[in-house]
C-alpha positions in Angstrom: 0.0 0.0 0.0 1.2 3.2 -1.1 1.7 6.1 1.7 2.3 9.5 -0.4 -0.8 9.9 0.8 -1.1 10.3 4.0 2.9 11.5 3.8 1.9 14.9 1.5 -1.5 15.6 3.7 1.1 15.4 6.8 3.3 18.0 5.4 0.9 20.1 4.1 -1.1 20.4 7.3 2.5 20.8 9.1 3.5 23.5 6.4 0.1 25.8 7.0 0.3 24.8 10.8 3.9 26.4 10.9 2.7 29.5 8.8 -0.3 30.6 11.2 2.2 29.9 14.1 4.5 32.6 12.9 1.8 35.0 12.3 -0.6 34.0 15.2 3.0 35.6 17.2 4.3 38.3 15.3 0.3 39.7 15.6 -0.2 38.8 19.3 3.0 40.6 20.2 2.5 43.6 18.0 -1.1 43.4 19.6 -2.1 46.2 22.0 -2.4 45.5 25.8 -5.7 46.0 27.3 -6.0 49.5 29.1 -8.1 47.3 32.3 -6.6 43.4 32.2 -2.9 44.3 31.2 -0.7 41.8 29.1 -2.4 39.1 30.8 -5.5 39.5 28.3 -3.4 38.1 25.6 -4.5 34.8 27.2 -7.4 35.8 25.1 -5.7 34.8 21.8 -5.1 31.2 23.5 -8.1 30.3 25.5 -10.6 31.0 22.9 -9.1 29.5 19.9 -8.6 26.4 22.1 -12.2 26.0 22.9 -12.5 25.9 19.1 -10.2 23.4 18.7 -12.4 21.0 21.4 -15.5 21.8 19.9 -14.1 20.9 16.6 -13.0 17.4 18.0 -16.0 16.8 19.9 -18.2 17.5 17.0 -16.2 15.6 14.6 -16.5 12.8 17.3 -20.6 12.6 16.5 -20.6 12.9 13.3 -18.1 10.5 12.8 -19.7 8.2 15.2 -23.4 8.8 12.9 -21.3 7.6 10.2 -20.5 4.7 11.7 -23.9 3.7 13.2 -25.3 3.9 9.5 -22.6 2.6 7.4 -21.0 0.6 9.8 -17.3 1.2 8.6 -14.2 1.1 10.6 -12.4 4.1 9.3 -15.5 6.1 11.0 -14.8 4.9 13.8 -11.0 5.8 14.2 -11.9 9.2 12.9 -14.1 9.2 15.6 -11.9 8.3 18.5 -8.9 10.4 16.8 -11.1 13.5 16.7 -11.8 13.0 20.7 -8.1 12.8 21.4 -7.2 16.0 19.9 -10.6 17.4 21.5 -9.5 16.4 24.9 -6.2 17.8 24.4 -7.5 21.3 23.6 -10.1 21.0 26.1 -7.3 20.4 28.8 -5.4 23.7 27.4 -8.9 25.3 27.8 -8.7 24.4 31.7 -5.3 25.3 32.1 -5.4 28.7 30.2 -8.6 29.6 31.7 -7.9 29.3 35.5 -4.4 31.3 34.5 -6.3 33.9 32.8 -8.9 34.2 35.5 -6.8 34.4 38.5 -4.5 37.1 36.9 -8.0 39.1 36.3 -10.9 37.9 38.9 -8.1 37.2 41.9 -8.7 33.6 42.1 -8.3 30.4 39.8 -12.0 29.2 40.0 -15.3 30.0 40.3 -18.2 27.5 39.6 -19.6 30.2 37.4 -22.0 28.2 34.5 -19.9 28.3 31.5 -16.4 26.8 33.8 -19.0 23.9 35.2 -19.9 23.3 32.1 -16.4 23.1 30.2 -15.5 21.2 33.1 -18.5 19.1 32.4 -17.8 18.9 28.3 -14.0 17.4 29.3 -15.2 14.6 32.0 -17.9 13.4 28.8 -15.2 13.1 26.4 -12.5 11.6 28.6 -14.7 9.3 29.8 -15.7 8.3 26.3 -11.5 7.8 25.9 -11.5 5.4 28.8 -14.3 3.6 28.0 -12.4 2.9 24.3 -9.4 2.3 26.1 -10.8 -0.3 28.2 -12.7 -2.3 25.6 -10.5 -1.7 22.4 -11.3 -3.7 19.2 -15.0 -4.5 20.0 -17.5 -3.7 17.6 -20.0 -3.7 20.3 -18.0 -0.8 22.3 -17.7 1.2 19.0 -21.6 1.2 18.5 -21.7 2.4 21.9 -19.3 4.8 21.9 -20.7 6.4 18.9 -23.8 6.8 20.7 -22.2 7.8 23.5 -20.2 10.7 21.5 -23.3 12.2 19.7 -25.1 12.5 23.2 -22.4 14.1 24.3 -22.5 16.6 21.9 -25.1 18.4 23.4 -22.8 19.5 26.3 -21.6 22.0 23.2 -24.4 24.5 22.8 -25.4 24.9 26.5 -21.9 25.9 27.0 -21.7 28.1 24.0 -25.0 29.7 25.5 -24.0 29.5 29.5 -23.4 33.2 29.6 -27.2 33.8 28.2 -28.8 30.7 30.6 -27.3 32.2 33.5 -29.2 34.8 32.7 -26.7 37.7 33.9 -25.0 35.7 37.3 -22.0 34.4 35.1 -18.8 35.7 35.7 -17.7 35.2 32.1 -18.8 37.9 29.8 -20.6 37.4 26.4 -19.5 36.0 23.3 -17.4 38.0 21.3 -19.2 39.6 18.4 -18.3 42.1 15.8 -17.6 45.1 18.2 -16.3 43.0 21.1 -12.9 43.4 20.3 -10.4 46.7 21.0 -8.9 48.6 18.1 -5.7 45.8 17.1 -7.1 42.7 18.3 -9.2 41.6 15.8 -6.3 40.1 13.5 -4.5 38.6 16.2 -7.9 36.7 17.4 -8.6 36.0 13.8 -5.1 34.5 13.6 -5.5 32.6 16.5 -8.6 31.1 15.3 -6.9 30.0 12.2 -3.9 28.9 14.0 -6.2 26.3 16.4 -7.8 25.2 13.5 -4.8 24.5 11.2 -2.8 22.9 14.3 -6.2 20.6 15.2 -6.4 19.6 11.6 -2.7 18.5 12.0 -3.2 16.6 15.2 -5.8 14.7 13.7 -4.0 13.8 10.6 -1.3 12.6 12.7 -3.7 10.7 15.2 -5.3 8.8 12.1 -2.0 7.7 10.5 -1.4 6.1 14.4 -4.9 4.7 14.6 -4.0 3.1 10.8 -1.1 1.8 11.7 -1.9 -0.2 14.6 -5.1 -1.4 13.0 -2.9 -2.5 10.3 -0.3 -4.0 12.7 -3.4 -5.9 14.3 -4.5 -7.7 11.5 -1.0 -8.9 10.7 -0.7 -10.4 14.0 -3.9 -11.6 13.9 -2.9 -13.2 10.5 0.5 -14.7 11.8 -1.3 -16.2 14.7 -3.7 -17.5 12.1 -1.4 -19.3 10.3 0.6 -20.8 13.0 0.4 -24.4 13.8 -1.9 -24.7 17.4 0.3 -27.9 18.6 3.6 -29.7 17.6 3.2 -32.2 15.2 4.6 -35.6 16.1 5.6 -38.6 13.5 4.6 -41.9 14.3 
């Protein structure tokens, strides 16, 4: 089997991750510091494009796991489990960045306001959804759950998006950003930042599927040698 493939995607996404690196920081050091926060608003071109990066996953993660429930094929599925990965890795920057940022600007490193339970909330789903893979790997019956399991889970995604507007003015966080939300300079580093977490997720995941390939490949040769081996010494007579 031929891997240019797989090889070329790699070093494309590696190529446009390592170009929206370099601008993501030239722009976020050029960018200006906030009159009220100080320099420790520039958290803000972190935290944020990382919860884009775990929604990404985690939505990936359903639709994935719908596309396995319907055509039943296993490339779905390791998508599926991939795309959790990287989710749960940027969901863990999310809760590391976001405690940093908050303590720096509210005096303390957490508060059970809505959106943090519920981020909190989002991470346990999808970690759990990693152990229970990890515990059962290679069962079709565990897959089929799982990808139930991961479109449920899903839902965790808009009430979190919409915390701020459920809490209905108790949340400590402040609204989504929108068109105007932004100070004169920090529109292009946010943009950048966006585009950044999105070109180093789509990395991460190519990478992820090329390891989930991989084994599965190295599984079925085993299973193949093991196949083919005799099950007993064969004595003359």
């Amino acid at each position: 089997m031929s891997h240019s493939g797989p090889s070329s995607l790699r070093r494309a996404t590696a190529a446009l991750l390592a170009v929206c690196t370099a601008a993501w920081a030239y722009l976020v050091w050029n960018a200006p510091v906030d009159a009220v926060q100080g320099v420790i608003q520039k958290l803000l071109y972190v935290h944020v494009p990382c919860v884009l990066g775990a929604y990404l996953g985690f939505s990936l993660t359903a639709v994935c796991g719908g596309l396995y429930l319907w055509q039943g094929e296993e490339r779905y599925d390791r998508l599926a489990a991939s795309a959790a990965e990287v989710g749960v890795l940027f969901c863990t920057l999310v809760l590391i960045s976001g405690p940093i940022w908050a303590r720096g600007t509210w005096g303390r490193w957490w508060s059970w306001d809505l959106r943090l339970t519920l981020t909190l909330l989002l991470y346990l789903v999808y970690l759990a959804y990693l152990l229970l893979r990890s515990f059962t790997e290679g069962s079709e019956r565990t897959a089929r759950f799982a990808a139930v399991y991961g479109i449920v889970g899903l839902a965790v995604i808009p009430l979190n998006y919409f915390a701020v507007d459920l809490a209905g003015g108790r949340a400590i966080h402040p609204e989504n950003l929108g068109g105007d939300s932004l100070g004169r300079g920090m529109g292009a580093p946010f943009a950048m930042g966006m585009l950044t977490a999105a070109a180093a997720f789509l990395y991460l995941l190519v990478r992820r599927v090329e390891l989930a390939r991989l084994r599965a490949e190295l599984l079925r040769r085993q299973l193949a040698a093991s196949e083919s081996t005799p099950s007993g010494p064969s004595w003359a007579t």
